[in-house]
Structure formats: structure tokens, C-alpha cells
C-alpha positions as CSV (number, residue, x, y, z in Angstrom):
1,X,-29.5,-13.7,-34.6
2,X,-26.3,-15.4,-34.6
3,X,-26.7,-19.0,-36.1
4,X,-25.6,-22.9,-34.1
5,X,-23.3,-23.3,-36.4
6,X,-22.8,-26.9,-35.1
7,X,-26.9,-27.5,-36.2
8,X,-26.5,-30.1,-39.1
9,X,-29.1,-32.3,-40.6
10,X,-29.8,-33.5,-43.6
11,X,-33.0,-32.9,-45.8
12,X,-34.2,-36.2,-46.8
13,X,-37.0,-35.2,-49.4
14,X,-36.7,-35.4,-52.9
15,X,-32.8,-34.1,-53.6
16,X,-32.0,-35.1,-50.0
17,X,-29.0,-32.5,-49.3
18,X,-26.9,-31.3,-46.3
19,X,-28.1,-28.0,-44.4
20,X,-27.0,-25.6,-41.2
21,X,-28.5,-22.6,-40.0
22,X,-27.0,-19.5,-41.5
23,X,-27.0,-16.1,-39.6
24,X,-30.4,-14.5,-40.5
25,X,-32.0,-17.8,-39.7
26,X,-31.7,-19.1,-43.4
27,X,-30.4,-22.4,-43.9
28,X,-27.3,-23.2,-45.9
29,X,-26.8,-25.7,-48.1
30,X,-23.6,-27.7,-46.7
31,X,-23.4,-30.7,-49.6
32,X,-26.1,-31.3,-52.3
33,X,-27.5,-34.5,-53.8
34,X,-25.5,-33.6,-56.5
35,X,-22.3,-33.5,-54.4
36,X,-23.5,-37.0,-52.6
37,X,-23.7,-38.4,-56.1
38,X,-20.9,-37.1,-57.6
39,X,-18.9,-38.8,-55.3
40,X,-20.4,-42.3,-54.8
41,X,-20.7,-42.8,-58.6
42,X,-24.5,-43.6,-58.2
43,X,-27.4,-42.2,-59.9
44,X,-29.3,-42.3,-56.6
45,X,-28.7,-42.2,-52.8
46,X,-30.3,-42.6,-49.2
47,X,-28.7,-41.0,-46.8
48,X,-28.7,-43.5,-43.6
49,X,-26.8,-41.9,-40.4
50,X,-25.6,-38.7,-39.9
51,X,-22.3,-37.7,-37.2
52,X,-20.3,-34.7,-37.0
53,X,-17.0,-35.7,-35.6
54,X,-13.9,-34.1,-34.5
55,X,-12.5,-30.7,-36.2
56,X,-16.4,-30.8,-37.2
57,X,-16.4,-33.3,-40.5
58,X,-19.8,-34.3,-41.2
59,X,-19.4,-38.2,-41.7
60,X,-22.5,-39.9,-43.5
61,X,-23.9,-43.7,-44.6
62,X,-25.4,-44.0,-47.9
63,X,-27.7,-47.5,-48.2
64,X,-27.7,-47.7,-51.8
65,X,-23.6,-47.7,-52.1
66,X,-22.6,-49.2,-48.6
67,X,-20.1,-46.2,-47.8
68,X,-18.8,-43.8,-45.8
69,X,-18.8,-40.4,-47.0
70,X,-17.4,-37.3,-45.2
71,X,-18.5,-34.2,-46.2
72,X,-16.0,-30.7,-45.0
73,X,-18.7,-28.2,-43.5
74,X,-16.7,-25.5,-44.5
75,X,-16.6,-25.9,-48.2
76,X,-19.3,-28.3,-48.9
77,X,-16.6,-31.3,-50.3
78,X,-17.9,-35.0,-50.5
79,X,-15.2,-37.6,-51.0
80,X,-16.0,-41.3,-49.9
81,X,-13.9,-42.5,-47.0
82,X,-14.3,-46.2,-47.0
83,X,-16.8,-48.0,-50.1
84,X,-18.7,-51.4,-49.7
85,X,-16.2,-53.4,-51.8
86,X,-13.3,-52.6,-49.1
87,X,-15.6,-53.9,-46.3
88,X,-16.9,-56.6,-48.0
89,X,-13.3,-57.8,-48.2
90,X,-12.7,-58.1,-44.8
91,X,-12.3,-61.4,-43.3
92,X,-15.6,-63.0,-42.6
93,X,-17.4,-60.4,-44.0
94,X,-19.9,-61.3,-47.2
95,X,-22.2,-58.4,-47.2
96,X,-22.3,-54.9,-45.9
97,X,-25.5,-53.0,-45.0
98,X,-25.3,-50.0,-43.5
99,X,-28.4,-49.0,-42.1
100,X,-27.0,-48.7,-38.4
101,X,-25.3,-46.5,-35.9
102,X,-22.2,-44.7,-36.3
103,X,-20.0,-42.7,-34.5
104,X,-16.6,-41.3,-33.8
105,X,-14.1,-43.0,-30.9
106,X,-11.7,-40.8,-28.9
107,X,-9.4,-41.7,-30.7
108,X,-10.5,-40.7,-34.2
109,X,-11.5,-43.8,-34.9
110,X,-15.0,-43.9,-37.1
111,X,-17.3,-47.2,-36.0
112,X,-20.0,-48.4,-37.9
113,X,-22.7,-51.0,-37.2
114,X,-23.4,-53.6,-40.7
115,X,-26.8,-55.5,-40.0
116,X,-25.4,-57.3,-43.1
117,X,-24.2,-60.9,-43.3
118,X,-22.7,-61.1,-40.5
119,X,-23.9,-58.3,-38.7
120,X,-20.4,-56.5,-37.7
121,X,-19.1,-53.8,-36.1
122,X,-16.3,-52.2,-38.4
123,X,-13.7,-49.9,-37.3
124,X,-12.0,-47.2,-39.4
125,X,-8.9,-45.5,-38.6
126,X,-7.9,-42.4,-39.4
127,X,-6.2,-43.4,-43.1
128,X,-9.6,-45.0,-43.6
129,X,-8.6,-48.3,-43.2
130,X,-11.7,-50.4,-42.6
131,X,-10.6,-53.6,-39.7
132,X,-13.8,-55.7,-38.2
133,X,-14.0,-54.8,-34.4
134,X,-16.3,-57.8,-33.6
135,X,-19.0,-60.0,-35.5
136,X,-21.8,-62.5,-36.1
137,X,-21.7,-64.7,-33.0
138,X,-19.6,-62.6,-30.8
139,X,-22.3,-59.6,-31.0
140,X,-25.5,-62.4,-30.4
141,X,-27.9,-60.0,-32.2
142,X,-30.4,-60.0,-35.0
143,X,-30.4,-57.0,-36.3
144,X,-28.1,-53.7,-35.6
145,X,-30.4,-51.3,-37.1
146,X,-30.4,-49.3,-34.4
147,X,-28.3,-47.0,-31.8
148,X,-25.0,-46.6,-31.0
149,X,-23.0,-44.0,-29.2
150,X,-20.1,-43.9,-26.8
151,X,-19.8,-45.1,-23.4
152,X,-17.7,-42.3,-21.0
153,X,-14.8,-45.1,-21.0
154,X,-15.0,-45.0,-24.8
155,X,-17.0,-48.7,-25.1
156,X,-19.3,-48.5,-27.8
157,X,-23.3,-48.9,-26.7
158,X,-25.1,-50.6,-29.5
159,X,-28.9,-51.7,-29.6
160,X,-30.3,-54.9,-31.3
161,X,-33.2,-53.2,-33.0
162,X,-35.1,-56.8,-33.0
163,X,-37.5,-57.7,-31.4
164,X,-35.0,-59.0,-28.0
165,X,-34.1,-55.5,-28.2
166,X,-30.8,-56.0,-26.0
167,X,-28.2,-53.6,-25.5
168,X,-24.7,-54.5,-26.0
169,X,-21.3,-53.0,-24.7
170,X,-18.3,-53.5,-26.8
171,X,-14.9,-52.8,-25.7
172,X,-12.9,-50.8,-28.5
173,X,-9.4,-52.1,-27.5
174,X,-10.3,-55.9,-28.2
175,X,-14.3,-56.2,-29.5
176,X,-15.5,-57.9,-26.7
177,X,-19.1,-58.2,-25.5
């Protein structure tokens, strides 16, 4: 039985690692908890949200550090994209938290959702340059815990995971709500 090779998911329990079916119906270890380590610099990790974007890199959040890691499926390499202390930096941004969405634009573009202080939605191009796409009072939330995925048009669909629950609809070009 041939195996999905676009099946990936990560294995949360004790050394939480990487997998994907293998033919055979094995599964392969894509990155380990060794790997994720290695290249935050931490002697722990939680994995938060998992995406698999274009040319199939595996692109994951990591609570205890506040980055973005991408992981190569083919050869199991973990480098961090974009760390806490270059979000942090941005303007009007005091504290990251990523325990949201994230997802991949048409364009390449990586978007995360902070439910940090602001909450914010932070855009990374493809250098890994972090910008802020839209924050705080702009996205009228309380907590972006939750969901996000692309619209058809490209808008990103976020949910308020608080107790309002609302959806929101941000425009990618500008940040608007």
C-alpha cells in the first residue's frame, strides 16, 4: 500500500516528534524532539500549530519559545524561521504568544495569530521578515486561540476563541476588519 505522503502530524506524547505514513503503513519519523530542540535552543517544547505549505515545508509554533520553525519533509531539517524576540520588537507589540492559527497566503506569505499583548496578526514574508498585519483594537477580540484559514480571495478567516466567539475577516493587502 502506497503511503499519503502529504499525511503529517505530529506526536505530542512524551518526545513530541514529527511523523508521515511510510509505504508499508509504518510511520516515519519526519523531525524529532531532538531536532525541535536543537534548534530553538530550549530544553523543552510544545508544539502549538501545525501547516504544511507550499513546495510541502512543514511550518510549526512552539509555546515555550514563541517561534516559527520549519521543518524540510524530505530530510527532517529544523531551523527557526522567525523567534519571539523579532516579534516582540515590532511596533506595538509587547508580548508574543503563539498559541493560535497559522497558515500560508498565496503569496508565500506565512500568518500567524499572537493572543499576546496585543493580540495581533503577524505576517511573514518569504525572507522571514516578521511585519504586524493588524492589532489590538483593530481585530476587537479577546482571545485568538483559535482558527484561521484562508478565504478563496486570500482574506484571512480568524475566530475569537472567547466566549463572543466572533469570526473575523482580514484583508491581507491592508489588515482591515
Amino acid at each position: 500500500m502506497a503511503a499519503d505522503s502529504n499525511l503529517i502530524f505530529p506526536e505530542c506524547e512524551s518526545d513530541p516528534i514529527i511523523r508521515k505514513p511510510a509505504d508499508g503503513g509504518d510511520l516515519q519519523v519526519i523531525a524529532s524532539g531532538g531536532d525541535i530542540k536543537a534548534a530553538t535552543g530550549e530544553s523543552s517544547f510544545e508544539l502549538t500549530v501545525l501547516a504544511i505549505g507550499g513546495g510541502g515545508t512543514i511550518y510549526i509554533t512552539e509555546e515555550k519559545d514563541d517561534s516559527l520553525l520549519t521543518i524540510n519533509p524530505d530530510t527532517g531539517a529544523v531551523s527557526r524561521l522567525v523567534s519571539e524576540s523579532d516579534m516582540n520588537g515590532l511596533s506595538g507589540i509587547s508580548d508574543i504568544d503563539l498559541e493560535g492559527g497559522l497558515v500560508q497566503g498565496n503569496d508565500g506569505t506565512i500568518y500567524l495569530a499572537s493572543d499576546g499583548s496585543p493580540n495581533a496578526i503577524i505576517a511573514v514574508d518569504t525572507n522571514g521578515t516578521p511585519s504586524v498585519l493588524a492589532s489590538g483594537g483593530d481585530l476587537n477580540c479577546s482571545s485568538l486561540k483559535g482558527f484561521m484559514t484562508l478565504a478563496p480571495n486570500g482574506d484571512l478567516i480568524v475566530a475569537d476563541s472567547s466566549d463572543g466567539g466572533d469570526v473575523l475577516r482580514i484583508d491581507t493587502s491592508d489588515g482591515s476588519v
